[in-house]
C-alpha positions in Angstrom: 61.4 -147.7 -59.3 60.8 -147.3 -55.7 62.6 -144.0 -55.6 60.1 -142.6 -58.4 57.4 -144.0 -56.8 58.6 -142.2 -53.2 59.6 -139.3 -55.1 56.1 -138.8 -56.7 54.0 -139.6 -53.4 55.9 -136.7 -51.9 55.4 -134.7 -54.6 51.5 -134.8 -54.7 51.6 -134.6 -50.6 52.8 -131.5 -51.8 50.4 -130.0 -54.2 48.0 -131.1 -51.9 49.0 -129.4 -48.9 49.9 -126.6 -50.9 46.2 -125.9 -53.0 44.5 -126.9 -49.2 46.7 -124.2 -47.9 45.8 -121.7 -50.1 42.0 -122.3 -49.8 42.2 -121.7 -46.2 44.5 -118.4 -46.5 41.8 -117.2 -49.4 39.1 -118.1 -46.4 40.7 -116.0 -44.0 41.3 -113.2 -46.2 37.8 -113.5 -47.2 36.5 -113.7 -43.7 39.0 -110.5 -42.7 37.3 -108.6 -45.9 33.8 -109.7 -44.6 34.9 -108.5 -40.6 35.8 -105.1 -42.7 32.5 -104.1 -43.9 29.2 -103.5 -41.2 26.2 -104.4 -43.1 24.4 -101.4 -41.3 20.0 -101.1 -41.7 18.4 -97.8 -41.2 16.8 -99.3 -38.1 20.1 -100.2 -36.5 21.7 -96.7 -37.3 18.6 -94.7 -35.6 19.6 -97.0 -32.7 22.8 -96.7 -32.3 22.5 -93.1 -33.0 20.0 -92.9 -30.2 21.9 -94.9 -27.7 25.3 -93.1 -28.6 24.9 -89.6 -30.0 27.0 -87.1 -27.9 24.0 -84.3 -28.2 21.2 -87.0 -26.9 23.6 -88.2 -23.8 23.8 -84.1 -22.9 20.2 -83.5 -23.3 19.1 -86.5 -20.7 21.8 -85.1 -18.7 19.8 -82.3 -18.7 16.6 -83.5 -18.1 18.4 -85.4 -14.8 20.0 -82.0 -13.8 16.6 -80.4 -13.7 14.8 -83.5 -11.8 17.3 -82.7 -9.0 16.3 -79.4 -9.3 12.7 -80.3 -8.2 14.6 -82.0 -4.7 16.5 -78.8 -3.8 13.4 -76.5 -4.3 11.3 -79.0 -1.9 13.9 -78.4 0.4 12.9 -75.2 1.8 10.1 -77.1 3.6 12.5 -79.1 6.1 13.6 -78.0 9.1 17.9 -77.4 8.2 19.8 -78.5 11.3 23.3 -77.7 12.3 26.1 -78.8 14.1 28.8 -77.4 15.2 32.2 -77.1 17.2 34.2 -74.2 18.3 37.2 -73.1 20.7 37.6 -69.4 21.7 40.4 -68.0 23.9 40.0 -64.2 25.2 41.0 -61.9 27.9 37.8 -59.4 26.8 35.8 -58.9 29.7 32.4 -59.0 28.6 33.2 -62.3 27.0 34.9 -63.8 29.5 32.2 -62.9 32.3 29.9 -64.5 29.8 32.1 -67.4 29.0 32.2 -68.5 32.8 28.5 -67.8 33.1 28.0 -70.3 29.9 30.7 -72.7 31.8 28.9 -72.4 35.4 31.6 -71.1 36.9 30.7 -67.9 38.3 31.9 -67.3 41.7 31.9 -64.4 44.1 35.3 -63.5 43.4 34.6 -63.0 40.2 32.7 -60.0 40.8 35.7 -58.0 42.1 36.0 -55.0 40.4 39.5 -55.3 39.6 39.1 -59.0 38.3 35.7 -57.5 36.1 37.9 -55.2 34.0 40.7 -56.8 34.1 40.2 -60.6 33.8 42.8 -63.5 33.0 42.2 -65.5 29.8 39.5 -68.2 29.4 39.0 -70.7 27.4 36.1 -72.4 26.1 35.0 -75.4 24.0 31.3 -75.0 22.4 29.5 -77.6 20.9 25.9 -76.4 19.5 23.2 -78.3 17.3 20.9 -75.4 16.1 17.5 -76.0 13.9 15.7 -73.2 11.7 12.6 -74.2 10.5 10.9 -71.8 7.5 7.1 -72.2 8.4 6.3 -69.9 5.5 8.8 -67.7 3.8 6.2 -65.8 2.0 5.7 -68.5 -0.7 8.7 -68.8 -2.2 9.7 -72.2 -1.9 6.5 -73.2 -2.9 6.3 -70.9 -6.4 10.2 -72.3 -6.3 8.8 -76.0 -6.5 6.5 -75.3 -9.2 8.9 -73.7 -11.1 11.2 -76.9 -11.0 8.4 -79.3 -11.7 7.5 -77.2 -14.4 11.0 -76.9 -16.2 11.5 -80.2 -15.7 8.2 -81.2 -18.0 10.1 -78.6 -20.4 13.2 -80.3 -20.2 11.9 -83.8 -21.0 10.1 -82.3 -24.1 13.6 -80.6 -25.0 15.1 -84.1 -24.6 12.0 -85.9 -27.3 12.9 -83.0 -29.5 16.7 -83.8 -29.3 15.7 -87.4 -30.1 14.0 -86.4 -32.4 16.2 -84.2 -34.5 18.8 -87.4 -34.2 16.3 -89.6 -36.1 16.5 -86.9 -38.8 20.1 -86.7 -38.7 20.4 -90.7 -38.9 17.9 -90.8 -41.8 19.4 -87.5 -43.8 23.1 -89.2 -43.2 21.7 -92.9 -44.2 20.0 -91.7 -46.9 22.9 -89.3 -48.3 25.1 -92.5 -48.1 22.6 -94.7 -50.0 23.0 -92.3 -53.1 26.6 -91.9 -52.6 26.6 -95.5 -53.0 24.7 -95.5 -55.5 26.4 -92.8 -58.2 29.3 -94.8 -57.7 27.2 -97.7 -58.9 25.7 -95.6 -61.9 29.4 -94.1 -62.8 30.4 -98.0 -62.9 27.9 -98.7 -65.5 28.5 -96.1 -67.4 31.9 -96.8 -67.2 31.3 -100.9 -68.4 29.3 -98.8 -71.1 31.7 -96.7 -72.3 34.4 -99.3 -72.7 32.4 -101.6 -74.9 31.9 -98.4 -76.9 35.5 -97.8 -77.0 35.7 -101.6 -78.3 33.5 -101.0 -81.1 35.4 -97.3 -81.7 38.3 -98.8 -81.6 36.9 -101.8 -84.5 35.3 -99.2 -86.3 38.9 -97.0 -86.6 41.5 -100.4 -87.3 38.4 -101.1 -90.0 39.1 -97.8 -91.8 35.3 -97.1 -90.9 35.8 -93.6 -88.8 38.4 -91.4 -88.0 40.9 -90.9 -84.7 39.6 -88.4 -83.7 36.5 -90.7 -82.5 38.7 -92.7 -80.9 40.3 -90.4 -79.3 37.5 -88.4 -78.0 35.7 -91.9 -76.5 39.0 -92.1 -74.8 38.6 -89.0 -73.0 35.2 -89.7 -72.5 36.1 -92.8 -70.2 39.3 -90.6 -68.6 36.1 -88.1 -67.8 34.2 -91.2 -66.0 37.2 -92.5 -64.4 37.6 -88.8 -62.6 33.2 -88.7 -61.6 34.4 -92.4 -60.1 36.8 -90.7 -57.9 34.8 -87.7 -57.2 31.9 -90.8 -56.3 33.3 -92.5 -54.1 35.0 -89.8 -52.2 31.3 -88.8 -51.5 31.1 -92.0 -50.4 33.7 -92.3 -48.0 32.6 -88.7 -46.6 29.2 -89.8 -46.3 30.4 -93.1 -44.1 32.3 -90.7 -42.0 29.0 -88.6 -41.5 26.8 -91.5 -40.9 29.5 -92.7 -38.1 29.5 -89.5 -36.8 25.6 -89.0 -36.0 25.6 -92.3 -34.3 28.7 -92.0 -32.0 31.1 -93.9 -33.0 34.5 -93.9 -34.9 34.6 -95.0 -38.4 36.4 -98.2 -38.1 35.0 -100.2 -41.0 33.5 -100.0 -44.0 30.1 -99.3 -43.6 27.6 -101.0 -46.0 24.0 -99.7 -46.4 21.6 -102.8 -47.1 18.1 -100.4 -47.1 17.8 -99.1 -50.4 15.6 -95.9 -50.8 12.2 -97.0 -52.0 8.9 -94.9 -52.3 6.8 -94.8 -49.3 3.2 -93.8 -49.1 2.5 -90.9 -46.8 -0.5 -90.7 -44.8 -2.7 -89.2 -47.4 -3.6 -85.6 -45.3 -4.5 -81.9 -46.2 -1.6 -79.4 -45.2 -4.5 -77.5 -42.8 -4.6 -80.9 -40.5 -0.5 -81.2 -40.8 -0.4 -78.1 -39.7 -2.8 -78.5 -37.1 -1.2 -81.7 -36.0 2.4 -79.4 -35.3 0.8 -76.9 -33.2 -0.6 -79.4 -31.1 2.0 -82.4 -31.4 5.7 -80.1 -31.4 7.9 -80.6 -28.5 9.8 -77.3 -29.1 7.0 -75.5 -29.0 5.6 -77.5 -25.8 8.8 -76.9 -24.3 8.5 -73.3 -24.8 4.8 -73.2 -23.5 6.6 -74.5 -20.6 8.8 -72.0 -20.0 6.3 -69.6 -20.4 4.9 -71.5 -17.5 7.5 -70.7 -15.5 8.2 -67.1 -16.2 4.7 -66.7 -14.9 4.8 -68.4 -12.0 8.3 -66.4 -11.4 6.3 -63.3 -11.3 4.2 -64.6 -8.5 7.0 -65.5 -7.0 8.8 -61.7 -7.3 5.2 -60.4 -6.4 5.0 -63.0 -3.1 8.4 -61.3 -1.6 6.0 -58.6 0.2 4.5 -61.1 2.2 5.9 -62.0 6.2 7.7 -64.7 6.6 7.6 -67.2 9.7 10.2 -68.9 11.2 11.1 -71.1 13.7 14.5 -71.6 15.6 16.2 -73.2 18.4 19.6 -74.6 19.9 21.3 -76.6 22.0 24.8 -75.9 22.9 27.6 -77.3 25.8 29.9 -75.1 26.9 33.1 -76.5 28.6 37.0 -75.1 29.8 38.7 -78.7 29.5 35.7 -81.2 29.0 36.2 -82.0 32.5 33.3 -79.8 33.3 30.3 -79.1 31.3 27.5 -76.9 31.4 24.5 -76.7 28.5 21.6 -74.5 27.8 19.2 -74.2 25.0 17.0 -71.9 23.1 13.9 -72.1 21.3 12.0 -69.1 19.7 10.4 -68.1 16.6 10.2 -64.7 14.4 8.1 -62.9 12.1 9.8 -61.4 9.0 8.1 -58.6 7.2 10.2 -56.7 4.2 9.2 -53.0 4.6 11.3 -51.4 2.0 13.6 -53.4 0.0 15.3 -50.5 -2.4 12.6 -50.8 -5.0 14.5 -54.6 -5.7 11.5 -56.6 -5.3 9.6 -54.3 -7.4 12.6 -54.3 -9.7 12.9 -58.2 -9.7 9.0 -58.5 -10.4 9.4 -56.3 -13.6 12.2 -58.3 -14.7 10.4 -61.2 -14.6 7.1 -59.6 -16.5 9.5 -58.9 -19.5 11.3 -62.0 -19.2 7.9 -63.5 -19.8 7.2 -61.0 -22.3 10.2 -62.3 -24.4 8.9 -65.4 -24.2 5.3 -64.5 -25.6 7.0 -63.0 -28.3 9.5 -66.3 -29.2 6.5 -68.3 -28.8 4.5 -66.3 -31.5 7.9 -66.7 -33.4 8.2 -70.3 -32.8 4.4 -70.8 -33.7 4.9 -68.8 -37.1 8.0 -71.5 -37.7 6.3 -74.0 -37.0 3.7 -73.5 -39.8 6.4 -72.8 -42.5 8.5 -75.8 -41.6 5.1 -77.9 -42.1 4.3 -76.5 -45.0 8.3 -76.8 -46.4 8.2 -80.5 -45.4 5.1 -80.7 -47.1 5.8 -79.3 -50.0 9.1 -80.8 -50.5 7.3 -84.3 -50.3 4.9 -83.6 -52.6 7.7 -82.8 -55.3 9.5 -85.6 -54.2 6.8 -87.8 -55.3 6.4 -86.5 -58.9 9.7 -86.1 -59.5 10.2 -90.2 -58.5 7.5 -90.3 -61.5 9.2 -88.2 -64.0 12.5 -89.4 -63.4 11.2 -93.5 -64.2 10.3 -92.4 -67.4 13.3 -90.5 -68.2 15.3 -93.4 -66.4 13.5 -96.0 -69.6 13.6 -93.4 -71.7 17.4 -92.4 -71.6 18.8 -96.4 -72.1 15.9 -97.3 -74.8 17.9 -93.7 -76.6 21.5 -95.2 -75.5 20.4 -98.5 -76.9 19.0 -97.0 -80.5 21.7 -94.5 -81.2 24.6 -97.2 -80.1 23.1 -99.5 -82.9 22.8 -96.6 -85.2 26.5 -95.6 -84.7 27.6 -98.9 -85.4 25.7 -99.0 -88.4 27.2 -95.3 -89.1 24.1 -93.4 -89.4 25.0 -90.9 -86.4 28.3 -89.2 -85.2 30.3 -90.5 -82.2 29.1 -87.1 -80.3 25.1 -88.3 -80.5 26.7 -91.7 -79.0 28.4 -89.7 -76.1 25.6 -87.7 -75.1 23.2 -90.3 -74.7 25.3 -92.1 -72.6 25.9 -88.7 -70.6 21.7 -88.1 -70.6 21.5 -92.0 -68.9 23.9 -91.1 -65.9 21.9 -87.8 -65.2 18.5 -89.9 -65.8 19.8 -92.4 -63.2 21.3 -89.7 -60.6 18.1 -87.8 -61.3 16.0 -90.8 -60.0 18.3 -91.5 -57.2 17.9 -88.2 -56.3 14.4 -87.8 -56.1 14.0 -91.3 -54.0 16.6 -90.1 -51.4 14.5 -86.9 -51.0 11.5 -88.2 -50.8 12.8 -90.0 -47.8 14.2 -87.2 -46.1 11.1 -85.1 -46.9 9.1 -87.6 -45.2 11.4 -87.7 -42.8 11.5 -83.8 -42.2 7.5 -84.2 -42.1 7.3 -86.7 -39.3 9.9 -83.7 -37.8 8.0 -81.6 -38.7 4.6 -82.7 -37.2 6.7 -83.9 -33.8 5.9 -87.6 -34.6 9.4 -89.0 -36.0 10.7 -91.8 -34.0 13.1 -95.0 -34.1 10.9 -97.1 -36.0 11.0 -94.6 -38.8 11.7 -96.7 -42.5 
């Protein structure tokens, strides 16, 4: 009896430790499953596209590039000062006569005629700190500043625009992967559907009550669904990849969408004030008012070459044969620079830069003249959107009540199997249709905010 009893305590340790086991190894595939998907909101895409995006990181670069920019054209303003070190060894007369005066070492032997033109070798060690100091170089480090101050404005709006245009490209993505999610969900239903069908079919046919043909054509009628579930969710996968993508990073999970696309009211505005709100709101097109800026200016600045320029110099140098003895002198002057003829290039530069700013006129009547059509796309586009949404709810309630009454009415034999198919065919397109027209909607607003130059990370 004690054996039994032993035998059956170890028995039930066992079961025990074997079901407690295998909760905790369905917990930690569970948890391993969870750690695989990233619950991902619209907001916290738009972020992480915004702090990662390869295109944004290159367009602050940019703006950075062209603050520096601003630096080295204030530099013409400071005095530049050099310094140097130098050895020279030479038997040429006039240098070396001119190396000994440097050195201090002139003596009366040295004017010998014989020693004058035919003198040994000297060497010399020069050390020199020079300064030149631009006073005024006929205005163009000051047209040069302006310039970089100028493009540097431009740049910063190039880098809103940038941000910008990844807002739209986190919202188009998102919103692409919401409806990719979402046919797969519609193809699942209709599959579920389609298989209770089949059930009935399949009752109907063993009954005697229709014929195998039925039966087989709802069978190829769920092979048909089974292939749209593939073609679904490799949408899906392709839009995850996107979505990862536009925010920088490398798809390493499965990413789960948790804002669904919903109908939003937009601000309720005439296309005349949308428009007006572009022209006056854009960041391209401030960007290329900018530049227009600063071809101007650089046409003042081609025009200013004419005018003198004044500068100021001086050194300080030691001359020296072994740094045993040393001799220094300086020199301080200044000079007055005028360009008399330059080969018609100053003329030719100042040209250049009147049609340089020409082109730009021209892009910026181009760019104004986009502008107004992408408004009025956007605008449009949102405005279908939003009766579409309409249209498709009623054909939404309007394809299942169908499904419902002619699935009732097939069972009772009153319609062929073909009626039954169809309507289940018209509810997937009703249901795509309706997902359809909400995920455009968003992107239309979207494109609108874009559009307008107002679209930024708080976007929903």
């Amino acid at each position: 009896m004690k054996s039994v009893k032993r035998i059956s305590i170890i028995v039930l340790v066992a079961i025990m430790v074997f079901f407690h086991s295998g909760i905790l190894i369905k917990a930690t595939a569970a948890n391993q499953a969870a750690d695989q998907t990233a619950a991902l909101s619209l907001y916290d895409a738009i972020k992480n596209a915004l702090e990662k995006n390869p295109q944004l990181e290159a367009a602050r670069c940019r703006v950075s590039a062209s603050a520096e920019r601003i630096t080295q054209a204030t530099s013409g303003v400071y005095p530049k000062v050099y310094v140097s070190e130098a050895f020279q060894r030479t038997t040429t007369p006039m240098w070396v006569f001119g190396q000994m005066l440097n050195q201090g070492a002139i003596t009366e032997e040295d004017f010998d005629p014989a020693r004058l033109n035919d003198p040994p070798s000297i060497d010399n060690f020069n050390t020199m700190v020079w300064m030149n100091w631009p006073l005024f170089d006929s205005g163009q480090t000051w047209f040069g500043r302006q310039q970089a101050k100028t493009a540097h404005q431009a740049s910063a709006a190039g880098l809103d625009r940038s941000r910008q245009e990844i807002v739209l490209q986190t919202v188009t993505a998102y919103t692409n992967l919401i409806f990719a999610k979402e046919s797969v969900a519609v193809v699942d239903q209709a599959l579920k559907t389609a298989k209770a069908h089949l059930y009935l079919i399949e009752n109907r046919y063993n009954s005697g009550l229709t014929v195998k043909s039925d039966l087989l054509r709802a069978q190829v009628h769920i092979s048909e669904l089974e292939q749209q579930r593939v073609e679904a969710n490799s949408q899906y996968l392709i839009a995850q990849a996107t979505l990862s993508m536009v925010m920088g990073e490398e798809l390493s999970a499965d990413i789960l969408p948790v804002s669904l696309p919903a109908q939003k009211e937009t601000p309720v505005k005439e296309l005349p004030e949308w428009i007006d709100k572009a022209l006056a709101g854009r960041p391209d097109l401030q960007q290329m008012k900018l530049q227009e800026q600063v071809a101007r200016t650089e046409i003042k600045k081609s025009r200013s070459a004419h005018l003198p320029s004044v500068n100021l110099n001086g050194s300080y140098e030691i001359n020296t044969k072994d740094f045993n003895d040393t001799e220094n002198n300086y020199t301080v002057g200044a000079s007055v620079t005028m360009n008399l003829f330059s080969g018609f290039g100053i003329s030719a530069r100042e040209k250049e830069a009147l049609y340089q700013c020409n082109e730009i006129n021209a892009n910026l009547r181009g760019m104004d003249q986009k502008v107004r059509l992408e408004t009025r796309e956007a605008y449009y586009k949102l405005q279908s959107a939003e009766k579409r949404i309409q249209a498709s709810k009623l054909s939404v309630d309007a394809a299942e009540e169908a499904l419902r009454i002619v699935g009732n009415r097939y069972d009772n034999g009153q319609v062929p199997l073909v009626s039954l198919l169809d309507a289940e065919m018209t509810v997937i397109r009703a249901r795509n249709n309706l997902n359809m027209a909400l995920k455009d909607h968003m992107q239309s607003r979207a494109q609108l905010a874009l559009a307008v130059g107002n679209l930024d990370a708080s976007f929903q």
